[in-house]
C-alpha positions as semicolon CSV with decimal commas, in nm:
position;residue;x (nm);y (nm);z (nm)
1;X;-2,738;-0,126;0,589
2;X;-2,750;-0,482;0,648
3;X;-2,525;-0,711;0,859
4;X;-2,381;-0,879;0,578
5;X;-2,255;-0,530;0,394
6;X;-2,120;-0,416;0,739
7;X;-1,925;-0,728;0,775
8;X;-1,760;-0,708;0,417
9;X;-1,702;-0,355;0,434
10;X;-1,546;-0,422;0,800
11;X;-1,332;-0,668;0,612
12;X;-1,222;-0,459;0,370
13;X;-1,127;-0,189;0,590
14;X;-0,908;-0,464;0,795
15;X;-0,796;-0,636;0,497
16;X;-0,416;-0,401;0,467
17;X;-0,384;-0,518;0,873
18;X;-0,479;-0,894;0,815
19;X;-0,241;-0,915;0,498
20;X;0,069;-0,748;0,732
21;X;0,009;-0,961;0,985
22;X;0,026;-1,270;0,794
23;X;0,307;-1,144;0,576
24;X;0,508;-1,000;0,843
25;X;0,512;-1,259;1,110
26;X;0,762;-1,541;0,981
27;X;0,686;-1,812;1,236
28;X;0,318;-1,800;1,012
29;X;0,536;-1,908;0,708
30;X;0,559;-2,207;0,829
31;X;0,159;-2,309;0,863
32;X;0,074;-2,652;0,706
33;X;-0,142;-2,553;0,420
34;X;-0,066;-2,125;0,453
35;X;-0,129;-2,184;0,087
36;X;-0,463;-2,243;0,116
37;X;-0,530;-1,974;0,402
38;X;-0,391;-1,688;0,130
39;X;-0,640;-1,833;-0,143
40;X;-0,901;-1,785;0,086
41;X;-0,811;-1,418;0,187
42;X;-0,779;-1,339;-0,159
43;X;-1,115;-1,507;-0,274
44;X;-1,293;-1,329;0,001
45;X;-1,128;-0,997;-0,044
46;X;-1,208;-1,043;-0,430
47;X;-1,573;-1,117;-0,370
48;X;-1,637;-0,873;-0,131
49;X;-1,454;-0,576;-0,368
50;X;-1,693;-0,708;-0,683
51;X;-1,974;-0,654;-0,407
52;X;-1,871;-0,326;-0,306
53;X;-1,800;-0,192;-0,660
54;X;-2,110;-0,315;-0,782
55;X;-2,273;-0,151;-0,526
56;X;-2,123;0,181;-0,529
57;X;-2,164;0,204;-0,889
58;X;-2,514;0,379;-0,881
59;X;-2,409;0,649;-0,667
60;X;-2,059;0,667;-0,818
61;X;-2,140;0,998;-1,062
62;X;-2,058;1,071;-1,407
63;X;-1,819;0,761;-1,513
64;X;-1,983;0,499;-1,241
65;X;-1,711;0,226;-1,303
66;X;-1,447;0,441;-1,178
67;X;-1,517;0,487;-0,838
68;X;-1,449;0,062;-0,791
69;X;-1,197;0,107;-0,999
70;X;-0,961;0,348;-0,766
71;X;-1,121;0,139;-0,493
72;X;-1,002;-0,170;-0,619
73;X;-0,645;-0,049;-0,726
74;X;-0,555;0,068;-0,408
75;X;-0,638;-0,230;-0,197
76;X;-0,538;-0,477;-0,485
77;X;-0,179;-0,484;-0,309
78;X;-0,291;-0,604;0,013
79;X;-0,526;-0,862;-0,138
80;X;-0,170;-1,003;-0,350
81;X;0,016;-0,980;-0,021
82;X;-0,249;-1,173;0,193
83;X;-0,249;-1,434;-0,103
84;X;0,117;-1,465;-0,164
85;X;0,232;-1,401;0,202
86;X;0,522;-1,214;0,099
87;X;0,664;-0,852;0,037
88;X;0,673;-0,797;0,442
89;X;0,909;-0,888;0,688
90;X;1,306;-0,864;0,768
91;X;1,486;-0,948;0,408
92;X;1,749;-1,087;0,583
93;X;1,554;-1,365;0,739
94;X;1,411;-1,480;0,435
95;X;1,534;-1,706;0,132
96;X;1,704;-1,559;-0,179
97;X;1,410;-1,671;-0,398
98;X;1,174;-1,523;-0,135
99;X;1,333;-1,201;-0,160
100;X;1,316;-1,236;-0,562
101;X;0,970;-1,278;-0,495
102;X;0,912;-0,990;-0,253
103;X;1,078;-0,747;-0,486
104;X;0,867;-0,844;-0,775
105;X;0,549;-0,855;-0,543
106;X;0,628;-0,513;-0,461
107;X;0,691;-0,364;-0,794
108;X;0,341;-0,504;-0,919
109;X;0,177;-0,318;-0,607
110;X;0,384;-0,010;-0,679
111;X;0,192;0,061;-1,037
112;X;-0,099;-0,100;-0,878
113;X;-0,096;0,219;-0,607
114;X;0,035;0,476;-0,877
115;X;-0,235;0,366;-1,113
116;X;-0,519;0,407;-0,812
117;X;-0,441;0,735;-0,750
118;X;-0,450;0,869;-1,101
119;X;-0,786;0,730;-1,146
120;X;-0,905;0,843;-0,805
121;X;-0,786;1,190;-0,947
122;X;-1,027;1,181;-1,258
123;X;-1,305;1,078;-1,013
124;X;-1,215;1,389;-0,821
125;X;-1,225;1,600;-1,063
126;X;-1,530;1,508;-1,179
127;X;-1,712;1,584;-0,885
128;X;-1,526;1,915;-0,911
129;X;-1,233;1,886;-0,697
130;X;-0,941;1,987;-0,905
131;X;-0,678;2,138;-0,676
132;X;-0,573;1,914;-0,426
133;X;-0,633;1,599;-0,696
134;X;-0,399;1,745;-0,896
135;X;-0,119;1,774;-0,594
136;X;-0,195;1,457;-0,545
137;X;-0,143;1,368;-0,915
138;X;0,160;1,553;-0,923
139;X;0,269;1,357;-0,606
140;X;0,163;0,986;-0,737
141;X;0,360;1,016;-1,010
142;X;0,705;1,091;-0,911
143;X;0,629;0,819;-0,606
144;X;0,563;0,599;-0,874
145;X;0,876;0,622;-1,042
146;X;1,081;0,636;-0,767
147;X;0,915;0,282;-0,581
148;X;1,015;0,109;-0,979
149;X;1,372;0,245;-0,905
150;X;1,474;0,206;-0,591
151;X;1,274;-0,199;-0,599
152;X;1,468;-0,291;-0,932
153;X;1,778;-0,209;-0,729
154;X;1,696;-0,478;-0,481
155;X;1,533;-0,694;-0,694
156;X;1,854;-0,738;-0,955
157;X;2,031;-0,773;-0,627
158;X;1,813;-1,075;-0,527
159;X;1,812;-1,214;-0,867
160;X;2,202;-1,229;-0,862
161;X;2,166;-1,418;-0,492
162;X;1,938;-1,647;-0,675
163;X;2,209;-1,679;-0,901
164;X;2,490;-1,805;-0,631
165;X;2,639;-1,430;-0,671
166;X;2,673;-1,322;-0,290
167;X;2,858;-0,970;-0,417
168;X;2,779;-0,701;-0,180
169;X;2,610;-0,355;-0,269
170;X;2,868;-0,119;-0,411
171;X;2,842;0,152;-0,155
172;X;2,692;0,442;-0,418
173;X;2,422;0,226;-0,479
174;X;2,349;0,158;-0,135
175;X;2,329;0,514;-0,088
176;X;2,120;0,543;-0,427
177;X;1,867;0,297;-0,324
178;X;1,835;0,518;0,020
179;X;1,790;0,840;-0,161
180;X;1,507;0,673;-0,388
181;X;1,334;0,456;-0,121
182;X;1,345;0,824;0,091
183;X;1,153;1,027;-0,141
184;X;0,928;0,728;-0,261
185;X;0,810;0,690;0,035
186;X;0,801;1,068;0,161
187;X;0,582;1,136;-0,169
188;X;0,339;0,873;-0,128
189;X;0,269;0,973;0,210
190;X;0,206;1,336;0,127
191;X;-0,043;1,211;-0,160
192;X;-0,188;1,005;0,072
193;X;-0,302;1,300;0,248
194;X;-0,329;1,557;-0,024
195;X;-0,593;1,226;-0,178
196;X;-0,796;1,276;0,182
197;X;-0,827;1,636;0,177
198;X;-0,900;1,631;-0,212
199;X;-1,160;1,337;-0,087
200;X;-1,314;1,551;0,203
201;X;-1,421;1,829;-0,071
202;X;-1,546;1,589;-0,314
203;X;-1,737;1,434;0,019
204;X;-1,637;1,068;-0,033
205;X;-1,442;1,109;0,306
206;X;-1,583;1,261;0,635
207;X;-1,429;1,551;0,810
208;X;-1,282;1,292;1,108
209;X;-1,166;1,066;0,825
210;X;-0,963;1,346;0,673
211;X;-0,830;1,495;0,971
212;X;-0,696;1,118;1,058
213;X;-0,494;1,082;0,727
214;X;-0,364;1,376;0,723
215;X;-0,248;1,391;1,071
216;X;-0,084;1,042;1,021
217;X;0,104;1,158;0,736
218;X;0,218;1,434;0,868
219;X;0,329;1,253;1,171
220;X;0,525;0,948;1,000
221;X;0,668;1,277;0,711
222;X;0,813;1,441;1,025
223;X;0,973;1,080;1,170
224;X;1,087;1,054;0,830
225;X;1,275;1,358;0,770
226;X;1,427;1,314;1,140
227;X;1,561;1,000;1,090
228;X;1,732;1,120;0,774
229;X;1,769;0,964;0,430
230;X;1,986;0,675;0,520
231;X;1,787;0,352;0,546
232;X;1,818;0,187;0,930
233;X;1,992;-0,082;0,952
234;X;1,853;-0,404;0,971
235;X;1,990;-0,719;1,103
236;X;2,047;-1,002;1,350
237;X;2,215;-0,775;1,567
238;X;1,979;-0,531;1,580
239;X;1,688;-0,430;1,785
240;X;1,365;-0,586;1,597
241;X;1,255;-0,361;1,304
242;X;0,871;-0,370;1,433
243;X;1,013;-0,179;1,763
244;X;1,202;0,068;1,530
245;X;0,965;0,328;1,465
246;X;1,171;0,505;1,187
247;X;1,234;0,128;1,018
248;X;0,841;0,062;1,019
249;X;0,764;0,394;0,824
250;X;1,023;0,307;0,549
251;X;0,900;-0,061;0,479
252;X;0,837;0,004;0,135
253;X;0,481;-0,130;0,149
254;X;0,419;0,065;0,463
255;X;0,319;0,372;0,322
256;X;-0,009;0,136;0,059
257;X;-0,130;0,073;0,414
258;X;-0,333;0,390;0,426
259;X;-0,397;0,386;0,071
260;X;-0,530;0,073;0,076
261;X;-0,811;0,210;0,375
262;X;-0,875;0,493;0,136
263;X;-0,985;0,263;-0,119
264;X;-1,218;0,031;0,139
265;X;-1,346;0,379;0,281
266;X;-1,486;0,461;-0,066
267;X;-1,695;0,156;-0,121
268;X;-1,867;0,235;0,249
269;X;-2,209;0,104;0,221
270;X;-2,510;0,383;0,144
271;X;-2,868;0,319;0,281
272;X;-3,081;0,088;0,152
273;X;-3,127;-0,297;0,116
274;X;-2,826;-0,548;0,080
C-alpha cells in the first residue's frame, strides 16, 4: 500500500472528527474565508472517496459499485457538515437562519445515513450475511423515520423564528420531539452495531473493529437509557453540553459519527500498487 492511499484512507477515517470539530467549535465560525476552508474539506473528501470507490470496486463482489456506494452514503454527512460548517453546536448560540440551516442540513444527512445502511445490507447479503443485515435493516428504517420527525419539529420551529414568530414549544411537543429524538437515536446506535457484527461475518470488518463498535454502542445505549427520554437541557446557564456526557450522545448527528468510520473502514486499501 502506498503512502499516498494510507494518507487518504487516514483522512477518511478522520474526516467525521475534522467536520465536528470545525462545526462544533463556534469561535471557528468566525474565520476570514471559513468558506473557503469547507470547500476544500469537501473537495478533498470528494476526491479521495472517488479514489477509494474506484479502488475497491474490483474486490467489491457481485454488484462492484455498491460497496462505494454504502461507503460513500455514510460519510456523505460529514463531508456536507465539514463544507457547510453547520448542523453541530449549541442551537441556542446560533442565528435563527443558522438553525434553519442546521435542521435542513440534518434532515439531508438523515436519508443520506438511512439510505447507506440499506445498501450496505444488499452488499451483506450478497456475500451471504443475511441475519444480522437484516436487524440492521429492520433497525435503519424506523431510525430513519424517526430522525425526519423529530428534525421537522425543530426545523418548522426555526422557520417560524426566521419568520419573527418567537412562540415557544407547546409543552406536548416538546415532549414529542424527546420521545422521537430518544428512539432515533437509540435505533441508529443499535444498527450501528448490529451493521459491525453483520460486517465481521461478511469479513469487511476485523474482529477488533467489531468488538470496538459494538462495545461503543452498547456503552452510549446504556448512558442513553439512564439518562431517560427527556432531552438535557441546554443553555447559558448550564454546564457546557461537550462536558455533558448524556447531551453529547443525543446530538442528533452524534450517533453518523460511527457510521460515517464504517463507511471509510470499507474502502481500506488492499495490497497492491497505488
Amino acid at each position: 500500500m502506498s503512502a499516498g492511499r494510507r494518507g487518504g484512507f487516514a483522512f477518511l477515517c478522520a474526516l467525521p472528527f475534522v467536520a465536528l470539530a470545525f462545526a462544533a467549535a463556534r469561535p471557528l465560525h468566525d474565520l476570514p474565508g471559513r468558506e473557503l476552508i469547507g470547500v476544500a474539506l469537501f473537495a478533498l473528501a470528494l476526491a479521495l472517496l472517488w479514489r477509494a470507490g474506484a479502488a475497491a470496486i474490483p474486490r467489491s463482489g457481485p454488484s462492484p459499485r455498491a460497496l462505494p456506494m454504502a461507503a460513500g452514503l455514510l460519510l456523505a454527512p460529514w463531508m456536507l457538515i465539514a463544507l457547510l460548517w453547520t448542523g453541530l453546536g449549541a442551537p441556542f448560540q446560533a442565528t435563527a437562519l443558522e438553525n434553519q440551516h442546521r435542521y435542513v442540513l440534518l434532515m439531508v444527512n438523515a436519508l443520506l445515513v438511512g439510505a447507506g445502511f440499506m445498501v450496505l445490507r444488499d452488499v451483506l447479503q450478497e456475500r451471504g450475511e443475511r441475519f444480522f443485515s437484516s436487524a440492521m435493516f429492520a433497525a435503519a428504517v424506523p431510525a430513519s423515520g424517526l430522525y425526519l420527525a423529530c428534525i421537522a419539529i425543530t426545523l418548522a420551529d426555526a422557520t417560524m423564528a426566521v419568520q419573527g414568530d418567537r412562540t415557544p414549544f407547546p409543552p406536548m411537543l416538546s415532549h414529542l420531539y424527546d420521545a422521537l429524538e430518544f428512539f432515533a437515536c437509540s435505533l441508529t446506535y443499535a444498527c450501528t452495531a448490529l451493521a459491525a457484527v453483520a460486517m465481521g461475518r461478511a469479513g469487511l470488518l476485523g474482529r477488533t473493529a467489531v468488538r470496538v463498535f459494538v462495545v461503543l454502542s452498547a456503552v452510549i445505549l446504556v448512558l442513553l437509557v439512564l439518562h431517560g427520554i427527556e432531552y438535557p437541557e441546554i443553555s447559558g446557564q448550564t454546564a457546557p453540553w461537550y462536558t455533558q456526557p448524556g447531551v453529547i450522545v443525543r446530538i442528533p448527528a452524534m450517533p453518523w459519527v460511527m457510521s460515517g468510520l464504517m463507511g471509510a473502514l470499507m474502502l481500506r486499501p488492499g495490497p497492491g500498487p497505488a
